[in-house]
C-alpha positions in Angstrom: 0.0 0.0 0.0 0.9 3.8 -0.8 1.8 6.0 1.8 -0.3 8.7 2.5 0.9 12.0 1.7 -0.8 15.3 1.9 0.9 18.5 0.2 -0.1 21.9 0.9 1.8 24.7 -1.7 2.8 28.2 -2.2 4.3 30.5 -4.5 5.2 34.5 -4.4 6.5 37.2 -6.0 7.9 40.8 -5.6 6.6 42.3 -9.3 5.6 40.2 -11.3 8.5 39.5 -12.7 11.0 39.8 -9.5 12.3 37.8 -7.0 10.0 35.2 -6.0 9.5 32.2 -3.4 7.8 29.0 -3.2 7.0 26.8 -0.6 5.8 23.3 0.7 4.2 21.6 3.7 4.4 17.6 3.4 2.4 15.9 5.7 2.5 12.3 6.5 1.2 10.2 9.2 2.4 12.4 12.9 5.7 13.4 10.0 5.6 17.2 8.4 8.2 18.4 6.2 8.9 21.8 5.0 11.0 22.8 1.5 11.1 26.4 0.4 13.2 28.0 -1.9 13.6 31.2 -3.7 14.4 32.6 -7.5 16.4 36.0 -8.6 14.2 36.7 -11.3 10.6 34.8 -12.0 7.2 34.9 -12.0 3.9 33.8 -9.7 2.9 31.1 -12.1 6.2 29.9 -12.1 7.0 29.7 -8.2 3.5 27.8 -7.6 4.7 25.2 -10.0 8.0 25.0 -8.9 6.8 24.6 -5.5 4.3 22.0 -6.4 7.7 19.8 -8.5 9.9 20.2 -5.3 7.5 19.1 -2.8 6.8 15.9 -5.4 10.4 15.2 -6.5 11.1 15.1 -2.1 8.5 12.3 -1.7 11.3 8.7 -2.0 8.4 6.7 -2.7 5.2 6.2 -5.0 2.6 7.9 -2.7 -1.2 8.8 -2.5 -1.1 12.4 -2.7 -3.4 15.2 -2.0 -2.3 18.2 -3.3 -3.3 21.5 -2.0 -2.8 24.6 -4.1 -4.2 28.3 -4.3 -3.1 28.4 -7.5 -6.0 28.0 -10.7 -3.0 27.9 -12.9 -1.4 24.9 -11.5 -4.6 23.3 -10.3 -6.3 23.9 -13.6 -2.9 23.0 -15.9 -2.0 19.8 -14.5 -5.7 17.6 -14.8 -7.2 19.5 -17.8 -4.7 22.0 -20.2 -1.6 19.7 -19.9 -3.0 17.1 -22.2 -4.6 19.2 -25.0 -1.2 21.2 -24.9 0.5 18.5 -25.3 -1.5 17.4 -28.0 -1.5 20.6 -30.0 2.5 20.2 -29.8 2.7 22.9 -26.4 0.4 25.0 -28.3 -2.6 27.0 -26.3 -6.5 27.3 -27.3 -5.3 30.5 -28.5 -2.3 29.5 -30.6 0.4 30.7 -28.6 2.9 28.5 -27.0 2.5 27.4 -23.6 4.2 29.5 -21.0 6.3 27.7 -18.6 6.5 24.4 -20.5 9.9 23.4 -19.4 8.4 23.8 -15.7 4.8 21.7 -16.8 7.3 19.3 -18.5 9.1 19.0 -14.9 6.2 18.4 -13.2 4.8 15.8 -15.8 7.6 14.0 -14.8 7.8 14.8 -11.2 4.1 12.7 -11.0 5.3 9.6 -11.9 4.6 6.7 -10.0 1.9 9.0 -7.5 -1.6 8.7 -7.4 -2.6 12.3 -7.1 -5.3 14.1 -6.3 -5.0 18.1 -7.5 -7.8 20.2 -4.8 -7.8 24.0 -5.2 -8.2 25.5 -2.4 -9.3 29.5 -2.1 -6.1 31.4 -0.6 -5.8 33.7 2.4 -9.0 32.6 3.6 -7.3 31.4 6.8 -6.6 27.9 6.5 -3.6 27.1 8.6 -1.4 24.9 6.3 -2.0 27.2 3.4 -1.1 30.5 5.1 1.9 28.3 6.8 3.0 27.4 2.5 2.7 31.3 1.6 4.7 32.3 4.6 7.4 30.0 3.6 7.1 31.2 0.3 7.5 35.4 1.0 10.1 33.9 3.9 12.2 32.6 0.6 12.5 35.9 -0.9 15.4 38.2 -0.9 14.6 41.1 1.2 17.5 42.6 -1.5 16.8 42.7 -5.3 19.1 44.4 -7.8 18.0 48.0 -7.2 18.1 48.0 -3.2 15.7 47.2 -0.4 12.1 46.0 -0.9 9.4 49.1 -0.7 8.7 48.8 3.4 11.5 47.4 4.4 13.4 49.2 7.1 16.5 50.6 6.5 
């Protein structure tokens, strides 16, 4: 039998594109784990899926995961856009080419061998493990970028 894994993730940015954070809760049995890590230069989009591959590639056996994301993009790409990209050669609806693929085509590998189950959940709405997943993720951020300190930051 599978263990049981549930996955709570996050990811942030300062602009949009800046320096951005992700981050992960893994839950299993009376065991949490927490990953985070950060990015110079990114995007939102690109920090919810990142956080959603590492929190996958950390799991060292074929699990039943629930997944827990804020993120439409992720939740939404993964079970019902990935396949018609993919079978439009990582082309959208629209005829552009699919942002992020080399991070979808992580993740479409980062799956393998779990039985997952992809839940949405609504974001700052107070649930403990996801506020916990954004914190890690704005924790993972540079309080520095190229130009000088973050707008708010104390001197």
């Amino acid at each position: 039998m599978k263990p049981r894994v549930r996955i709570y993730t996050d990811g942030s940015c300062l602009g949009n594109p800046g320096a951005g954070g992700w981050g992960a809760l893994l839950y299993s049995g009376a065991r949490q784990r927490a990953l985070c890590g950060t990015e110079p230069m990114t995007t939102n989009n690109r920090m919810e899926l990142t956080a959603a591959i590492r929190a996958l590639e950390a799991l060292k056996r074929p699990s039943q995961v629930e997944l827990n994301t804020d993120s439409k993009y992720l939740q939404l790409g993964i079970t019902e856009w990935l396949p018609r990209w993919k079978l439009r050669g990582w082309i959208t609806a629209s005829r552009k080419p699919v942002k992020n693929r080399d991070l979808w085509q992580a993740l479409e590998a980062a799956v393998v061998g779990h039985e997952i189950s992809w839940r949405w959940i609504r974001g700052h709405t107070g649930n403990p493990e996801n506020e916990a997943a954004d914190r890690l993720a704005r924790g993972a951020i540079p309080r520095l970028d190229a130009t000088g300190p973050v707008p708010g930051d104390a001197p």
